[in-house]
PDB file of N, CA, C, O and CB in Angstrom:
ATOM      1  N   UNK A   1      97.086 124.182  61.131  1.00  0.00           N
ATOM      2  CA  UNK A   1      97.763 124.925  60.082  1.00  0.00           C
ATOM      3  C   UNK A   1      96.736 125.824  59.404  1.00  0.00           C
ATOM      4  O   UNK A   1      95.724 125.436  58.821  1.00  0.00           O
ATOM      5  CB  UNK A   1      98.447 123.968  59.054  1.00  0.00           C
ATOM      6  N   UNK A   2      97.062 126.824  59.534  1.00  0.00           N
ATOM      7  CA  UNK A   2      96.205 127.703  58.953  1.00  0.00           C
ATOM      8  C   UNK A   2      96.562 128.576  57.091  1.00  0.00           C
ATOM      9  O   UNK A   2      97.316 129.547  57.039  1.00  0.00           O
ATOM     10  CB  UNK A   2      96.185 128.780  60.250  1.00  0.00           C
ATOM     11  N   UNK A   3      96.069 128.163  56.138  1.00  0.00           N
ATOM     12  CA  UNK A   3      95.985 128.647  54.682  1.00  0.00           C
ATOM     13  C   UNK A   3      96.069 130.309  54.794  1.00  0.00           C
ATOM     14  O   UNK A   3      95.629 130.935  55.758  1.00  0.00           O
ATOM     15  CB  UNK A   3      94.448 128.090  53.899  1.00  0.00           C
ATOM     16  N   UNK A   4      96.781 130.971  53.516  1.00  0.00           N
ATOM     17  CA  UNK A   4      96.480 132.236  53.576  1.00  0.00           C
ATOM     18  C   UNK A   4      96.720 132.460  52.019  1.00  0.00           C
ATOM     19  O   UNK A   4      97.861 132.274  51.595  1.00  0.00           O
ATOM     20  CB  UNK A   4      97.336 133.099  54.669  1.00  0.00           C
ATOM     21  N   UNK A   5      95.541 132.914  50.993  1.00  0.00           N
ATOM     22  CA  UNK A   5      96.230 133.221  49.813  1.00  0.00           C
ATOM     23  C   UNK A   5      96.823 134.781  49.696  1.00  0.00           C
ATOM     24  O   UNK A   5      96.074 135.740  49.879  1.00  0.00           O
ATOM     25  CB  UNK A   5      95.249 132.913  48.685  1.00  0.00           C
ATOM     26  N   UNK A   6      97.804 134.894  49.472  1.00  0.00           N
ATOM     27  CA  UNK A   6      98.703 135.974  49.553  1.00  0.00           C
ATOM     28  C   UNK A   6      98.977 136.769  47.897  1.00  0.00           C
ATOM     29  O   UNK A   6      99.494 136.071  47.025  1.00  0.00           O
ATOM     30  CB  UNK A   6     100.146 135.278  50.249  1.00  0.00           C
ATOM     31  N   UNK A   7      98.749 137.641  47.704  1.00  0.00           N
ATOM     32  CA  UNK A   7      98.639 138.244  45.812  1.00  0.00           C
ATOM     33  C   UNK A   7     100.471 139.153  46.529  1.00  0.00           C
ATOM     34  O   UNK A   7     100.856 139.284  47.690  1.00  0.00           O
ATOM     35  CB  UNK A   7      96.334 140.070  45.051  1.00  0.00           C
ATOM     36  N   UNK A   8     101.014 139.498  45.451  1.00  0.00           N
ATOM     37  CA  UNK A   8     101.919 140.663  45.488  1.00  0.00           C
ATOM     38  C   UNK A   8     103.671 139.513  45.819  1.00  0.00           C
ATOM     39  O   UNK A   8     104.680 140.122  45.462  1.00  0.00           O
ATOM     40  CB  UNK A   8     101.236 142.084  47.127  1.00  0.00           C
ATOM     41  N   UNK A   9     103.862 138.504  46.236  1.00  0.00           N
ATOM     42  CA  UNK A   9     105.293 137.743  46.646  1.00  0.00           C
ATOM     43  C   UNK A   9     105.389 137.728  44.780  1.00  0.00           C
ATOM     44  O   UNK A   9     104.599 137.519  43.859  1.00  0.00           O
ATOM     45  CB  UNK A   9     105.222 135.739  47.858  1.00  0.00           C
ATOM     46  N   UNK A  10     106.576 138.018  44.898  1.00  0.00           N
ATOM     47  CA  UNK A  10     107.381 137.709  43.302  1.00  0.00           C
ATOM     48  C   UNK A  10     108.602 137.004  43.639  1.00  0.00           C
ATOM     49  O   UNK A  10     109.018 136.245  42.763  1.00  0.00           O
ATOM     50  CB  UNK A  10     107.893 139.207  42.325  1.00  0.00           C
ATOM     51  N   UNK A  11     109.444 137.109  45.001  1.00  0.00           N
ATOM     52  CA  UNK A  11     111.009 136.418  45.255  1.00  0.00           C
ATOM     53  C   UNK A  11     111.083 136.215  46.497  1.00  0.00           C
ATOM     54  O   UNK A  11     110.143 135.961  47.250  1.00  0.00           O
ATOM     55  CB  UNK A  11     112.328 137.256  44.883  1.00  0.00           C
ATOM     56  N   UNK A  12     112.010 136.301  46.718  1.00  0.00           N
ATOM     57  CA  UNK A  12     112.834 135.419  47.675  1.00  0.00           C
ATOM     58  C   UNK A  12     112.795 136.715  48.784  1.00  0.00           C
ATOM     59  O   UNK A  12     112.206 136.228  49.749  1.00  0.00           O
ATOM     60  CB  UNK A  12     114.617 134.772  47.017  1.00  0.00           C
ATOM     61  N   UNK A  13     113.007 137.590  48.990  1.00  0.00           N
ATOM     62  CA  UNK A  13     112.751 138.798  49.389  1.00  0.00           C
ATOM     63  C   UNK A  13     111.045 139.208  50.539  1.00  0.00           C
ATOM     64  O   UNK A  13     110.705 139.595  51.657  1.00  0.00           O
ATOM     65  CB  UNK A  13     112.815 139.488  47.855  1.00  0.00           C
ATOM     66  N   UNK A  14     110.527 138.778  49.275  1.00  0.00           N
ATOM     67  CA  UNK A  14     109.083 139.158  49.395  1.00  0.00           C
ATOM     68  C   UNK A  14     108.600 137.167  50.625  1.00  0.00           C
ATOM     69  O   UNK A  14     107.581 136.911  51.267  1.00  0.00           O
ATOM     70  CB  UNK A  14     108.112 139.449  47.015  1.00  0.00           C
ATOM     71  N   UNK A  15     109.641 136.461  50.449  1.00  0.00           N
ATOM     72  CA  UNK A  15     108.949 134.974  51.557  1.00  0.00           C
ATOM     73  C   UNK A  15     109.789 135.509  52.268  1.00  0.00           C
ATOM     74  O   UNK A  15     109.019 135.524  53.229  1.00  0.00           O
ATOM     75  CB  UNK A  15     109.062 133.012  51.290  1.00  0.00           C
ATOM     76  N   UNK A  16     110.914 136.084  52.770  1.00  0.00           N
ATOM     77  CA  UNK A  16     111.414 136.642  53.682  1.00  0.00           C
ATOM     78  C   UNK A  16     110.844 138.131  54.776  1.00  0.00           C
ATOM     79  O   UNK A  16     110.996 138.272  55.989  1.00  0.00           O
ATOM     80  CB  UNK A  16     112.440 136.777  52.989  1.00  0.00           C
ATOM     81  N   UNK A  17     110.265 138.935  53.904  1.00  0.00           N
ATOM     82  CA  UNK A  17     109.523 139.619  54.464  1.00  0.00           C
ATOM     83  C   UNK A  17     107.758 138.740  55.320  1.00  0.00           C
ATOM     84  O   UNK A  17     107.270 138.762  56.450  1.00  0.00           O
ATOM     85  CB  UNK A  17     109.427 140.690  53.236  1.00  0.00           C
ATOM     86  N   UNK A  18     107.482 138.287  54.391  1.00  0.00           N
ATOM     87  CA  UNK A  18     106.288 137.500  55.125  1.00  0.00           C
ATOM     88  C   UNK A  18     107.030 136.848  56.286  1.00  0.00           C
ATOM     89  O   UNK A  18     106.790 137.405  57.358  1.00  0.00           O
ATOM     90  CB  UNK A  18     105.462 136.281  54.121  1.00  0.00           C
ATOM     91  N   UNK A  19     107.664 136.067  56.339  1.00  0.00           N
ATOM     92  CA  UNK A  19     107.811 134.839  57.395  1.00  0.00           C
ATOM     93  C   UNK A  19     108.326 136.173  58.640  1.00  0.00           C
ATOM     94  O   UNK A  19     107.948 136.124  59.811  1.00  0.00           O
ATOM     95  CB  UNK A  19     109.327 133.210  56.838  1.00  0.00           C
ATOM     96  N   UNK A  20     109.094 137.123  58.174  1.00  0.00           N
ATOM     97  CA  UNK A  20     109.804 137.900  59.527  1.00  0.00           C
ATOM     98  C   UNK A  20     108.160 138.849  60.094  1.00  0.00           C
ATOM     99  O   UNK A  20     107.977 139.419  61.169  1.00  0.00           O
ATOM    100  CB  UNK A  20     111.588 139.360  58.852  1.00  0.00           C
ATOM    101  N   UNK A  21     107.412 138.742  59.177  1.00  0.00           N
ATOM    102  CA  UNK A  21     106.067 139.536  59.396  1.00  0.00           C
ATOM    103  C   UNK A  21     105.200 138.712  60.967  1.00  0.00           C
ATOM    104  O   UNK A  21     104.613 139.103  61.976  1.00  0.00           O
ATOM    105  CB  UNK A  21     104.940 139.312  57.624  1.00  0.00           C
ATOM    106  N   UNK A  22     105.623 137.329  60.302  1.00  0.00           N
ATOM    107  CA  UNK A  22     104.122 136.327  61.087  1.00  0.00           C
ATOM    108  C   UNK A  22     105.191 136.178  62.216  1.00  0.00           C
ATOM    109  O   UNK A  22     104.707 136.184  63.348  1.00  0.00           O
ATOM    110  CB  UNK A  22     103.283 134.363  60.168  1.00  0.00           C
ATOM    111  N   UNK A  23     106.356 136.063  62.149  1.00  0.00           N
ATOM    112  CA  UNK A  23     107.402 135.791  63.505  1.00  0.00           C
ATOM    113  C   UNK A  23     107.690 136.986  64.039  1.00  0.00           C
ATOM    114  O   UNK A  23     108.573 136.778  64.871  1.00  0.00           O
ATOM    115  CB  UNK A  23     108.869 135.087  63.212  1.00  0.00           C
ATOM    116  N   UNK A  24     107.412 138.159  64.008  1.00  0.00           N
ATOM    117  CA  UNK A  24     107.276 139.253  64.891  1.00  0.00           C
ATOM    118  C   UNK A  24     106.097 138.861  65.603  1.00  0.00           C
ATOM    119  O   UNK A  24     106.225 139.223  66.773  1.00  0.00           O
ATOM    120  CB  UNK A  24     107.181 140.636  64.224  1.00  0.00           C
ATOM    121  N   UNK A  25     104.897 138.223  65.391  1.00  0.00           N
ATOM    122  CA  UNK A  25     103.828 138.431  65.951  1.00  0.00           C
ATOM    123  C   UNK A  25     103.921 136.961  66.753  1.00  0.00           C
ATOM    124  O   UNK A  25     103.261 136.901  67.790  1.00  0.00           O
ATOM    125  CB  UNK A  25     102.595 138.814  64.931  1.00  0.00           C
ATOM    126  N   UNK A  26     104.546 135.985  66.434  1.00  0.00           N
ATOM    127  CA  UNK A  26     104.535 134.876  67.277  1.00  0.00           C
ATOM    128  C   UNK A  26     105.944 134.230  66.811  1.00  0.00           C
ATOM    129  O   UNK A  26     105.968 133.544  65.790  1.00  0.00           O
ATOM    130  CB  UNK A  26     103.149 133.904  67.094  1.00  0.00           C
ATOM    131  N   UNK A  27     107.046 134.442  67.521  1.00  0.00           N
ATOM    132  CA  UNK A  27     108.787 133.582  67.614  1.00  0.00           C
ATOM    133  C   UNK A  27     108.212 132.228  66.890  1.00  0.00           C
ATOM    134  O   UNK A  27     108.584 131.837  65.784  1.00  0.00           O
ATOM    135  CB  UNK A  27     109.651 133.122  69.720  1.00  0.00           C
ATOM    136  N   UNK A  28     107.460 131.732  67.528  1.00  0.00           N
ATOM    137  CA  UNK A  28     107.253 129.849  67.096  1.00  0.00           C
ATOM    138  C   UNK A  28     106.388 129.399  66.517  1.00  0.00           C
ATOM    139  O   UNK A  28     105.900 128.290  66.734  1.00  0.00           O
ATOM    140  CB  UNK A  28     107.080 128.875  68.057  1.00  0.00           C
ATOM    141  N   UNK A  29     105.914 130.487  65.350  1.00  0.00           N
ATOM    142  CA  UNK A  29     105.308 129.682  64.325  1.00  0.00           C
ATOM    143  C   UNK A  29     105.987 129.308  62.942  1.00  0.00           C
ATOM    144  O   UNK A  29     107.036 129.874  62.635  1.00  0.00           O
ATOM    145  CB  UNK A  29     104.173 130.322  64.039  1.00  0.00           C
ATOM    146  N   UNK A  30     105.541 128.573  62.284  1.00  0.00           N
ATOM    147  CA  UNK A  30     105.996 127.775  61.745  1.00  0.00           C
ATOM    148  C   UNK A  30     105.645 128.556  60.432  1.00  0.00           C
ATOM    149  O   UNK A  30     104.418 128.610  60.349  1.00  0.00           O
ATOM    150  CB  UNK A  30     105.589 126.441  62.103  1.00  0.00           C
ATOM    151  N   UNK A  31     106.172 129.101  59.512  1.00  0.00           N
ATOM    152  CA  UNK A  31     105.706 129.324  58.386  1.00  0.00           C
ATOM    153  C   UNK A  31     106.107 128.648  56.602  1.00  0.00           C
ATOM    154  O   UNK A  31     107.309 128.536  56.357  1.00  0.00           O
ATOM    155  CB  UNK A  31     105.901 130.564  58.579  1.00  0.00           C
ATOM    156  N   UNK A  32     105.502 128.403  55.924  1.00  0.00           N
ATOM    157  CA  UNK A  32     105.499 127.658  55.148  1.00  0.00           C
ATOM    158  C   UNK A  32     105.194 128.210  53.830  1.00  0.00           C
ATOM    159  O   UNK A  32     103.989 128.106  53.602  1.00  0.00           O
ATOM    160  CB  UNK A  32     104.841 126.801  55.553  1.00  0.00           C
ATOM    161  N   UNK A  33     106.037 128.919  52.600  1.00  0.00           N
ATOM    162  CA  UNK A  33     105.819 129.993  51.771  1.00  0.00           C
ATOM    163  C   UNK A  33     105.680 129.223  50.277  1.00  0.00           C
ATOM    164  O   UNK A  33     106.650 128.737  49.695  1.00  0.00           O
ATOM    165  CB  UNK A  33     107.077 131.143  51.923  1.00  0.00           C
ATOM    166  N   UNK A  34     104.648 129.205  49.890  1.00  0.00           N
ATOM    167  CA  UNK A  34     104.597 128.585  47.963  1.00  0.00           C
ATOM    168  C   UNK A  34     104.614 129.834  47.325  1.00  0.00           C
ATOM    169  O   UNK A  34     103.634 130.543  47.553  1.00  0.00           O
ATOM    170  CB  UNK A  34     102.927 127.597  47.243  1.00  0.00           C
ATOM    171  N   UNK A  35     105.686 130.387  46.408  1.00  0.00           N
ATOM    172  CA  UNK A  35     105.889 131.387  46.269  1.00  0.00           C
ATOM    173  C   UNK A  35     105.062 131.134  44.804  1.00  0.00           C
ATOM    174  O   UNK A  35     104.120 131.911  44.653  1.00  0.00           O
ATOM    175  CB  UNK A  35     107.324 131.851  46.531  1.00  0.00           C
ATOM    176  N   UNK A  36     105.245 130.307  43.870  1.00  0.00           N
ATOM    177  CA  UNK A  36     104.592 130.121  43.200  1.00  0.00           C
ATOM    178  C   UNK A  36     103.068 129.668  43.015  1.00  0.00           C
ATOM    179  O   UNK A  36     102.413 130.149  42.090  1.00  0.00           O
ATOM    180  CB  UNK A  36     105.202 129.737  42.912  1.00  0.00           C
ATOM    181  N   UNK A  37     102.589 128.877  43.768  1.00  0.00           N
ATOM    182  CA  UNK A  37     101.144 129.456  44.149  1.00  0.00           C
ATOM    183  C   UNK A  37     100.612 130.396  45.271  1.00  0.00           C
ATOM    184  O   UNK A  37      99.516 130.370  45.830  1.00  0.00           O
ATOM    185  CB  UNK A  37     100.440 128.449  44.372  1.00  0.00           C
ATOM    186  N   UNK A  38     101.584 131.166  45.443  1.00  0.00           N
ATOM    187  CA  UNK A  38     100.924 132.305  46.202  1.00  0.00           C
ATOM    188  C   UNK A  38     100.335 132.181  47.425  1.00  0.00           C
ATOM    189  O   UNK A  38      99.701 133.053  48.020  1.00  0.00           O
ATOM    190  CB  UNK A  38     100.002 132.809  45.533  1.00  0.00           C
ATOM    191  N   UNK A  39     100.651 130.660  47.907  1.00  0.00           N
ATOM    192  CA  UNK A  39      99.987 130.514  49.062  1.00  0.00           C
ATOM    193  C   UNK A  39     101.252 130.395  50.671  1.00  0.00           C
ATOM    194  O   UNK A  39     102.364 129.873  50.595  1.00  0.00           O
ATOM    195  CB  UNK A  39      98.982 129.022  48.696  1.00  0.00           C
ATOM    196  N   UNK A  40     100.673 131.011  51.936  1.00  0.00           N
ATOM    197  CA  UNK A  40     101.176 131.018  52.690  1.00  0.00           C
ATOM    198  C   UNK A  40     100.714 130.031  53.904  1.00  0.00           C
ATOM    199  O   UNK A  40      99.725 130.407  54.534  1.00  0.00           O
ATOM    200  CB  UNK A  40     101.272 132.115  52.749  1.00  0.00           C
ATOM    201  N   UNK A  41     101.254 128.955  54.248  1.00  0.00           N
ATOM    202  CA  UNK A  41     100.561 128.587  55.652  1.00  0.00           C
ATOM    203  C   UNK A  41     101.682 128.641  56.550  1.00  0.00           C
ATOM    204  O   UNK A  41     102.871 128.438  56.303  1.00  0.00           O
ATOM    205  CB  UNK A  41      99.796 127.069  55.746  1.00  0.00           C
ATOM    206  N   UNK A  42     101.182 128.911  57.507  1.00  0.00           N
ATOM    207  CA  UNK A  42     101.225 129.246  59.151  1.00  0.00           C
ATOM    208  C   UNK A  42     100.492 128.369  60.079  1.00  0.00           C
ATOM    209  O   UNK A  42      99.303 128.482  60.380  1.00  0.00           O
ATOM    210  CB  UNK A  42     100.625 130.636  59.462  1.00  0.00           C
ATOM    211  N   UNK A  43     101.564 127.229  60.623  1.00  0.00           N
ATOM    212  CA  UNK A  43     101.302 126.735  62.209  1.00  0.00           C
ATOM    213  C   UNK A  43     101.494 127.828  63.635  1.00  0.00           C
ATOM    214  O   UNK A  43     102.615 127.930  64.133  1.00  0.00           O
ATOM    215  CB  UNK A  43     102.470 125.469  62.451  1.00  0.00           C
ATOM    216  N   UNK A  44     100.402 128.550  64.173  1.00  0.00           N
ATOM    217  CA  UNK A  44     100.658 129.095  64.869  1.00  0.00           C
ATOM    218  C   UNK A  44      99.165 129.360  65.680  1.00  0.00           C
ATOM    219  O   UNK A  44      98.166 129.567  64.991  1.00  0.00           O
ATOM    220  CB  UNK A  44     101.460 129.988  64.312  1.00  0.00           C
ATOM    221  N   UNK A  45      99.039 129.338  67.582  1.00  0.00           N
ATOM    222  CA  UNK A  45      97.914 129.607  67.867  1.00  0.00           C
ATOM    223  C   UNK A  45      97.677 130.971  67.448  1.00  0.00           C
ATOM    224  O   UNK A  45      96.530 131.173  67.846  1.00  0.00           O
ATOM    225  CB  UNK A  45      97.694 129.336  69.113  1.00  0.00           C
ATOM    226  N   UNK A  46      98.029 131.895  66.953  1.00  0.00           N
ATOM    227  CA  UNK A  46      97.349 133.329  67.051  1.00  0.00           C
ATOM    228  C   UNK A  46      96.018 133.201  65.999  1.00  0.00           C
ATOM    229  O   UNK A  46      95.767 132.273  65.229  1.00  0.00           O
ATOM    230  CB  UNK A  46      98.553 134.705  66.512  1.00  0.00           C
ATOM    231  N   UNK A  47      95.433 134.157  66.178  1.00  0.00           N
ATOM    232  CA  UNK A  47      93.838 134.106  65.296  1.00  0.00           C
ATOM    233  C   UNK A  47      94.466 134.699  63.530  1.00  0.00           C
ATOM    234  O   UNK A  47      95.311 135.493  63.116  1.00  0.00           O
ATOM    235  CB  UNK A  47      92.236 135.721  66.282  1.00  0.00           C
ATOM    236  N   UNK A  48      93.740 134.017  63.101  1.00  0.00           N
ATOM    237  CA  UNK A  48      93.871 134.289  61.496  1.00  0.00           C
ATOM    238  C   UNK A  48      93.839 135.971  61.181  1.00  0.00           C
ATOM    239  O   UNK A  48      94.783 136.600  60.704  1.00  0.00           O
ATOM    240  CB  UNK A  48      92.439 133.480  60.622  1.00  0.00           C
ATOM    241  N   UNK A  49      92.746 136.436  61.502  1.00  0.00           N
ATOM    242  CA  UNK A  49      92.547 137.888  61.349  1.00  0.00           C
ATOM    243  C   UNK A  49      94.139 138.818  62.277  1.00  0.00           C
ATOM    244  O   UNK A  49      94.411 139.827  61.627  1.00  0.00           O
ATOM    245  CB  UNK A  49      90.705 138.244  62.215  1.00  0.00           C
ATOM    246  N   UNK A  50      94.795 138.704  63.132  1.00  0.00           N
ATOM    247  CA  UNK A  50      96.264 138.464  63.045  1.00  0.00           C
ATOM    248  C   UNK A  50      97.071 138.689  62.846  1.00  0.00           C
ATOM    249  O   UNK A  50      97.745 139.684  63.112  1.00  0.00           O
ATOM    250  CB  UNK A  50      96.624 138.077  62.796  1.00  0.00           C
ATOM    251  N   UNK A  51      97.313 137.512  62.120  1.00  0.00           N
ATOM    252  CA  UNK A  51      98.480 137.007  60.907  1.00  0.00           C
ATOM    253  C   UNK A  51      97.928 137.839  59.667  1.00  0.00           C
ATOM    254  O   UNK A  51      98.598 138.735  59.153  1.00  0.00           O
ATOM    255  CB  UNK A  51      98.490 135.037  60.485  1.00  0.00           C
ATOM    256  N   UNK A  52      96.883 137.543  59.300  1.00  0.00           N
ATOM    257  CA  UNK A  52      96.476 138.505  58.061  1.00  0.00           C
ATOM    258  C   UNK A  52      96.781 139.936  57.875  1.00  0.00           C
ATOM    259  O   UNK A  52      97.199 140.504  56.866  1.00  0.00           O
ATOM    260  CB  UNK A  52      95.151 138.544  57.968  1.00  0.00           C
ATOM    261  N   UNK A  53      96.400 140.566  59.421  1.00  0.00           N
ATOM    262  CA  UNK A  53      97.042 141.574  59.727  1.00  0.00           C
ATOM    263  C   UNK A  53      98.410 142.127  59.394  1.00  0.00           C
ATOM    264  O   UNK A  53      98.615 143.151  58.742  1.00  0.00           O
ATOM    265  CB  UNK A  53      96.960 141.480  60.677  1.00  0.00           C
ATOM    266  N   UNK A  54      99.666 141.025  60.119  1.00  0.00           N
ATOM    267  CA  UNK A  54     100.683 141.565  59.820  1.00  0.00           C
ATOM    268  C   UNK A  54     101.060 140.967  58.543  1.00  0.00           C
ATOM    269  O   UNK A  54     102.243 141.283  58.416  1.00  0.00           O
ATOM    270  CB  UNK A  54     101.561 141.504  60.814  1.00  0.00           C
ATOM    271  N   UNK A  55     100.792 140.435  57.757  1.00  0.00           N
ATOM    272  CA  UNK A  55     101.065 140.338  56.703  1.00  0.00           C
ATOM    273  C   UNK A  55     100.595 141.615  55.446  1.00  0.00           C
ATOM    274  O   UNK A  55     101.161 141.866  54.382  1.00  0.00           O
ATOM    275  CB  UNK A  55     100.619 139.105  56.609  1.00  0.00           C
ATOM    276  N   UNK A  56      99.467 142.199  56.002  1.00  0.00           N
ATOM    277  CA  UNK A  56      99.100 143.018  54.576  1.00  0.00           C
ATOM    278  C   UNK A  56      99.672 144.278  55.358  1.00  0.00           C
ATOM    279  O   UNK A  56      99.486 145.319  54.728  1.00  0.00           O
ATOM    280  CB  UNK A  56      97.162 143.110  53.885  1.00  0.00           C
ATOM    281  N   UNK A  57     100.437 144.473  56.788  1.00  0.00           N
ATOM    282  CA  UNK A  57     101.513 145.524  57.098  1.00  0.00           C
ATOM    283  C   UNK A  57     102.275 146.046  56.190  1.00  0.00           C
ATOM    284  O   UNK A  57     102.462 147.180  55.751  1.00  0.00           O
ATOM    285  CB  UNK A  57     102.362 145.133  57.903  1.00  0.00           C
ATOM    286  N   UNK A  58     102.926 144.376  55.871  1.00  0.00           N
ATOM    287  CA  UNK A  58     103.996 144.356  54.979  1.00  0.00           C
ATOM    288  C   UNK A  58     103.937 144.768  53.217  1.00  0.00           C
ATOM    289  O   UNK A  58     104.905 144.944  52.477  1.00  0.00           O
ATOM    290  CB  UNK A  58     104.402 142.993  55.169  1.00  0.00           C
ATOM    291  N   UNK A  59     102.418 144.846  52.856  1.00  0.00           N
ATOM    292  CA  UNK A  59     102.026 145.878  51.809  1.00  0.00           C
ATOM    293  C   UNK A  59     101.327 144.247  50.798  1.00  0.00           C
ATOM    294  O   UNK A  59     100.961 144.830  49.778  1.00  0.00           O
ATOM    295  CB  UNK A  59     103.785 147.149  50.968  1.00  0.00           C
ATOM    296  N   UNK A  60     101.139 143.418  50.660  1.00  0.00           N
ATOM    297  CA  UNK A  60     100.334 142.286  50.650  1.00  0.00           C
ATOM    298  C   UNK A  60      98.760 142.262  50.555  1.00  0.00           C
ATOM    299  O   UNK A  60      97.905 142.670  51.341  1.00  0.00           O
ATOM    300  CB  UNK A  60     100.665 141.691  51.724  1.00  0.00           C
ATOM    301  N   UNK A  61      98.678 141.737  49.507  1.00  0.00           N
ATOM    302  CA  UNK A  61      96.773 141.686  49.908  1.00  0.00           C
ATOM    303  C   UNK A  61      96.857 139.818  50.228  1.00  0.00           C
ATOM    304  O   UNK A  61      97.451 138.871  49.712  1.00  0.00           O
ATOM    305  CB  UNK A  61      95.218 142.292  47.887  1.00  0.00           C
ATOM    306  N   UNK A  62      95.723 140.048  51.571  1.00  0.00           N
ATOM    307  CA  UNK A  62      95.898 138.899  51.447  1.00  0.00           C
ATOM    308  C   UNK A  62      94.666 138.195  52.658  1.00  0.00           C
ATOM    309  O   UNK A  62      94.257 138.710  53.699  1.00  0.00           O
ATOM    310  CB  UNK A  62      97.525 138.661  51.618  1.00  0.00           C
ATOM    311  N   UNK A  63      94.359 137.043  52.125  1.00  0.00           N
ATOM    312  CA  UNK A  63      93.081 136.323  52.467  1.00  0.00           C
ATOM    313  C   UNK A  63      92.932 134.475  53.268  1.00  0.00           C
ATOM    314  O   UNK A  63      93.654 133.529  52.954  1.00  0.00           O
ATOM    315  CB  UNK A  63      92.403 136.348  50.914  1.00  0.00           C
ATOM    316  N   UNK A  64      92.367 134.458  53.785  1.00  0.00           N
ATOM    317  CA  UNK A  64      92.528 133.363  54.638  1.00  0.00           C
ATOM    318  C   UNK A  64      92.104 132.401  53.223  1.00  0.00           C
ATOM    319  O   UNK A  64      91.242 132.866  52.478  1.00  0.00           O
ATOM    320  CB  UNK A  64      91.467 133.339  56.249  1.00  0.00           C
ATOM    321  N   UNK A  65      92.702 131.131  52.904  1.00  0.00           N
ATOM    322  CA  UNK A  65      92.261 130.339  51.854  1.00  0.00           C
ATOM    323  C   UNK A  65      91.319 129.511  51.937  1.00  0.00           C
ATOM    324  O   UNK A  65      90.992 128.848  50.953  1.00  0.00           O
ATOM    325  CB  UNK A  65      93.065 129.741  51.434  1.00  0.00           C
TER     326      UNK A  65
END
């Protein structure tokens, strides 16, 4: 399981955009959204740098935890 602290999620919207972000890049990972601590983890083999990737696509700053 890989940590990601994520700045910029305010709703329900914004864990929906992440999770469709990390599942474009891999169907079967597992994503896991604390919207209130800002943190994102992801069960998935792809490399961190990545996922980090498509996540700050989605307009996100955001850092392996």
């Amino acid at each position: 399981m890989q940590a990601f602290n994520v700045q910029g999620m305010t709703c329900g919207h914004c864990v929906k955009a992440v999770t469709r972000a990390v599942q474009e890049q891999d169907v079967n990972a597992q994503v896991e959204v604390d919207l209130a601590g800002k943190q994102v983890r992801v069960q998935s083999a792809l490399p961190a740098e990545q996922l980090l990737a498509a996540i700050r696509e989605e307009g996100y700053e955001a850092e392996q935890a």
